[in-house]
Biotite code that builds the C-alpha atoms (Angstrom):
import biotite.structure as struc

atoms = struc.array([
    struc.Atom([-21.709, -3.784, -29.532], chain_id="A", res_id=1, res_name="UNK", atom_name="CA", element="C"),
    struc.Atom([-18.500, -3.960, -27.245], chain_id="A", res_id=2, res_name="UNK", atom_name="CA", element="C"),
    struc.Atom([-15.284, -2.698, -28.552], chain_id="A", res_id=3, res_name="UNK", atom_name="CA", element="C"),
    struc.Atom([-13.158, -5.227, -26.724], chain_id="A", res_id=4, res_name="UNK", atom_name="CA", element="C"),
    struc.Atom([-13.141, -9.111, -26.634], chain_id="A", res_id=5, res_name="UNK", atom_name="CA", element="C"),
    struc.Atom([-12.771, -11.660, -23.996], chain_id="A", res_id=6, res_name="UNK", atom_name="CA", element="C"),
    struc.Atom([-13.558, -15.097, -24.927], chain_id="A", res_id=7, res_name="UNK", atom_name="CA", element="C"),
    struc.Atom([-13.540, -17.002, -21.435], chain_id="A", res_id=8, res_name="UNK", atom_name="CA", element="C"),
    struc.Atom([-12.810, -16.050, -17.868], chain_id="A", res_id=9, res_name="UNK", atom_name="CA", element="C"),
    struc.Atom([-9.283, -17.618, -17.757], chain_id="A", res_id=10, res_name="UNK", atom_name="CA", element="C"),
    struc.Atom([-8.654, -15.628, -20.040], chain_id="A", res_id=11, res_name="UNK", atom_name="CA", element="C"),
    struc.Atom([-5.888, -12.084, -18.645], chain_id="A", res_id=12, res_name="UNK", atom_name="CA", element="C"),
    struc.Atom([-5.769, -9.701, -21.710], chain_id="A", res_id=13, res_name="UNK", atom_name="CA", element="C"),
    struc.Atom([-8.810, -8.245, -23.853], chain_id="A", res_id=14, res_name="UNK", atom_name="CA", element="C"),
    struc.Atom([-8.260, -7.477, -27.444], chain_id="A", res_id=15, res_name="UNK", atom_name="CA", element="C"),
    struc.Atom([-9.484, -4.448, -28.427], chain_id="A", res_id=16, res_name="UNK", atom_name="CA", element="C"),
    struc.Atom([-12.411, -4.066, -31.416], chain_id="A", res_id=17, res_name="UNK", atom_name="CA", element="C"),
    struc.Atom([-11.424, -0.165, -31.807], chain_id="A", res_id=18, res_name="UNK", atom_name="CA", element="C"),
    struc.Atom([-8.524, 2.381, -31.349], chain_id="A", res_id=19, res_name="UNK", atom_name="CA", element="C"),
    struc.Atom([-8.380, 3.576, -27.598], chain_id="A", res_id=20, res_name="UNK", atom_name="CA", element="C"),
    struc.Atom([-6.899, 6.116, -25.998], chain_id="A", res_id=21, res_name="UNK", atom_name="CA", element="C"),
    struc.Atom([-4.445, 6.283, -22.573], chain_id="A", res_id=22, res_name="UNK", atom_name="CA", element="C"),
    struc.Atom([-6.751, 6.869, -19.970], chain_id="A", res_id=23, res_name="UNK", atom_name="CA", element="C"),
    struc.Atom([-10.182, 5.482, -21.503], chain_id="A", res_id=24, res_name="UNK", atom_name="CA", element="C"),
    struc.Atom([-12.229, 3.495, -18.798], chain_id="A", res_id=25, res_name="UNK", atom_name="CA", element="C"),
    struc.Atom([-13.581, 0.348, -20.385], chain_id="A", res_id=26, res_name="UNK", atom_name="CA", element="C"),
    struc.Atom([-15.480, -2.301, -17.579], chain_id="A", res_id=27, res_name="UNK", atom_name="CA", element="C"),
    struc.Atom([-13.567, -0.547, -14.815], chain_id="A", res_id=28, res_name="UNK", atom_name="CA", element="C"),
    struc.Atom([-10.212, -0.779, -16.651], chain_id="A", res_id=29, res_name="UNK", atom_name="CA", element="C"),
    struc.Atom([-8.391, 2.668, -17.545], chain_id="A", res_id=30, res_name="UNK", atom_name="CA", element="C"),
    struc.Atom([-5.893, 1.842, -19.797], chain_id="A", res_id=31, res_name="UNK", atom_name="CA", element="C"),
    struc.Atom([-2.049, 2.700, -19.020], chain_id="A", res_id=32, res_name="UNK", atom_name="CA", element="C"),
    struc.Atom([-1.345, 3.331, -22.571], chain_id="A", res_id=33, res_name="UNK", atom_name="CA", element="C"),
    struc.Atom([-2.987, 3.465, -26.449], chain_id="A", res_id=34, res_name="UNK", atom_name="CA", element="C"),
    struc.Atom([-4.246, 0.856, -27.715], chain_id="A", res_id=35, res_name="UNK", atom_name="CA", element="C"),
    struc.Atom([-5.165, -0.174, -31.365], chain_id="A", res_id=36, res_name="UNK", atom_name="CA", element="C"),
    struc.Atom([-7.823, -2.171, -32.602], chain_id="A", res_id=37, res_name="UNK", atom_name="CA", element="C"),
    struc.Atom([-6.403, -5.818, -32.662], chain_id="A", res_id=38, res_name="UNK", atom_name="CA", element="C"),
    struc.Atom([-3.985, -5.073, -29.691], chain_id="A", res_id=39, res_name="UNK", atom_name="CA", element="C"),
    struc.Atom([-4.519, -6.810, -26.560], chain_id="A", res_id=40, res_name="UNK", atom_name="CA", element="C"),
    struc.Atom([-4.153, -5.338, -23.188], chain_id="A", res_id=41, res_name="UNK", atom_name="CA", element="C"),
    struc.Atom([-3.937, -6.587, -19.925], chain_id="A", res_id=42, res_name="UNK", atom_name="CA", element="C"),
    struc.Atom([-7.610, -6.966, -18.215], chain_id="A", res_id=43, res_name="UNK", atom_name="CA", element="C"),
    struc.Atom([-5.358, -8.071, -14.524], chain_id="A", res_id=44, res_name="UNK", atom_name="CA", element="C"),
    struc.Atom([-1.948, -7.698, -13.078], chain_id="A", res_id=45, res_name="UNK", atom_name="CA", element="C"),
    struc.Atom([0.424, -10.060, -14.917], chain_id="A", res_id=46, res_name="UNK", atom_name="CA", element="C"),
    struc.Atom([3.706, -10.727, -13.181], chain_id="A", res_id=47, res_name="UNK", atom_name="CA", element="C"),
    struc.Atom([6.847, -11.932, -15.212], chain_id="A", res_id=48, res_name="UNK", atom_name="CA", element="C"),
    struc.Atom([7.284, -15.346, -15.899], chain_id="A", res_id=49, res_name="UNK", atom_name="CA", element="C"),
    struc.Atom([3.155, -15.847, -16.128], chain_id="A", res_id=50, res_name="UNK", atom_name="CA", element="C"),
    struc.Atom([1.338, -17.377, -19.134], chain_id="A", res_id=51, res_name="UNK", atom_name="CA", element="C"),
    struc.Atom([-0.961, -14.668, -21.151], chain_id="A", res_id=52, res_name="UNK", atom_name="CA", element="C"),
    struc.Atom([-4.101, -16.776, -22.047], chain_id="A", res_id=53, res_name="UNK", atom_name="CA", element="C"),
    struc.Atom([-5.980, -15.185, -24.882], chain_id="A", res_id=54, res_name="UNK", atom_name="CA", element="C"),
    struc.Atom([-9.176, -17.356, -25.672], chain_id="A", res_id=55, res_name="UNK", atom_name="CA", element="C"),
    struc.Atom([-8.489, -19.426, -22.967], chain_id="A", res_id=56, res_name="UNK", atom_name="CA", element="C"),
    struc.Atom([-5.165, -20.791, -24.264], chain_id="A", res_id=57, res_name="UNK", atom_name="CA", element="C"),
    struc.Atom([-1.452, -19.962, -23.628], chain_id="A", res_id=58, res_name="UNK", atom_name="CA", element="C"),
    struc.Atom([-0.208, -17.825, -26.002], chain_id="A", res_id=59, res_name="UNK", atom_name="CA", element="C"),
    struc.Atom([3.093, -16.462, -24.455], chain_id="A", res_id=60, res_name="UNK", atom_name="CA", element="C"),
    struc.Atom([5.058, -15.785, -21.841], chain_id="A", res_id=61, res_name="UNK", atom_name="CA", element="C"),
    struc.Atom([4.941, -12.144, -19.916], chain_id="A", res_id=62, res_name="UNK", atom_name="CA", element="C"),
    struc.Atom([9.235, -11.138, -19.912], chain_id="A", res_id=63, res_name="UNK", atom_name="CA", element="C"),
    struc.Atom([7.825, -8.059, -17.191], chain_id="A", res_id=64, res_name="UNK", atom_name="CA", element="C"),
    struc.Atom([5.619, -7.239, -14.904], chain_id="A", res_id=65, res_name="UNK", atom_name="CA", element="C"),
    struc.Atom([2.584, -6.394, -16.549], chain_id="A", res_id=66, res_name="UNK", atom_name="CA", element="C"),
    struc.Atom([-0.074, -3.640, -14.960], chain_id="A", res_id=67, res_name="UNK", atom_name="CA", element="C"),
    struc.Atom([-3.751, -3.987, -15.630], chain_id="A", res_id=68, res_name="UNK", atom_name="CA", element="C"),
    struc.Atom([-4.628, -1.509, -18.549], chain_id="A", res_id=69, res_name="UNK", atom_name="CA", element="C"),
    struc.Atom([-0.852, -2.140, -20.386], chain_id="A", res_id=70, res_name="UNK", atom_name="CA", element="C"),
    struc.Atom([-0.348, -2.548, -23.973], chain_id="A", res_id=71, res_name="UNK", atom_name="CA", element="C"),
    struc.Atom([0.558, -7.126, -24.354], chain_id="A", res_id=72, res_name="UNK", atom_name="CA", element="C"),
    struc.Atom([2.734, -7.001, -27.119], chain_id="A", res_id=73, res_name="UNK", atom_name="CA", element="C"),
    struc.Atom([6.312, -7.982, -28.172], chain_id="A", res_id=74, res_name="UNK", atom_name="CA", element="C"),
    struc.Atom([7.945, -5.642, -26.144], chain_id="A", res_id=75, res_name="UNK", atom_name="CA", element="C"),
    struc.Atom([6.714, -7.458, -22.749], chain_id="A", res_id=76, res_name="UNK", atom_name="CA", element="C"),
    struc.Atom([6.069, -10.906, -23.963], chain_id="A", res_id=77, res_name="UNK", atom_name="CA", element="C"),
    struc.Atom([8.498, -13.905, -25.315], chain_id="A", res_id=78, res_name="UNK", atom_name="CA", element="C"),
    struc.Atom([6.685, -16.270, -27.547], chain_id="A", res_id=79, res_name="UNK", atom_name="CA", element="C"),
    struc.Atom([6.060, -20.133, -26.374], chain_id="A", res_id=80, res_name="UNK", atom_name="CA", element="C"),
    struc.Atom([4.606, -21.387, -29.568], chain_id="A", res_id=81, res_name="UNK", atom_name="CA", element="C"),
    struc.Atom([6.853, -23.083, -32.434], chain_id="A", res_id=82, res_name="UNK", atom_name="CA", element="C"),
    struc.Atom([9.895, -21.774, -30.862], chain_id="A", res_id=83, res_name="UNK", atom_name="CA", element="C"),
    struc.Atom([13.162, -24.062, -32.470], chain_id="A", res_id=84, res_name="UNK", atom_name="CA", element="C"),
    struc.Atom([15.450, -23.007, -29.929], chain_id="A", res_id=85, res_name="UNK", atom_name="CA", element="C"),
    struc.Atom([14.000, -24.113, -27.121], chain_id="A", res_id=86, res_name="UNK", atom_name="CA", element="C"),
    struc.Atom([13.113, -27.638, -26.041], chain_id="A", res_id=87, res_name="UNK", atom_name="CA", element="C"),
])
């Protein structure tokens, strides 16, 4: 059973199924950082200002540079989704 998901190939993070570790190799990705289970990390380079795409949909927007193998969470994303001060 794999311990990550990706749902389609447009898709640039992975979420993971498990707790990892910094440094863990998972299908030729070491990971820059922990991870926990139902985190998502990057699975390609991610420059600001890109889309994530998690199940082949848009989910937010990167606010930095993101590495392959980095944690995607709040502290590197801005959400896109059902945002009221934005039009």
């Amino acid at each position: 059973m794999k311990s990550f998901i990706i749902v389609n190939e447009k898709d640039n993070v992975a979420t993971a199924l498990k707790d990892f570790k910094k440094g863990e190799k998972i299908d030729n990705i070491v990971l820059l950082e922990d991870i926990k289970s139902g985190h998502k990390f990057a699975i390609k380079d991610i420059k600001k200002g890109e889309l994530i795409i998690k199940y082949a949909e848009a989910i937010a927007l990167a606010n930095a540079n993101i590495k392959t193998g980095e944690w995607v969470h709040i502290h590197n994303t801005e959400g896109i989704r059902g945002r009221g001060d934005k039009e």
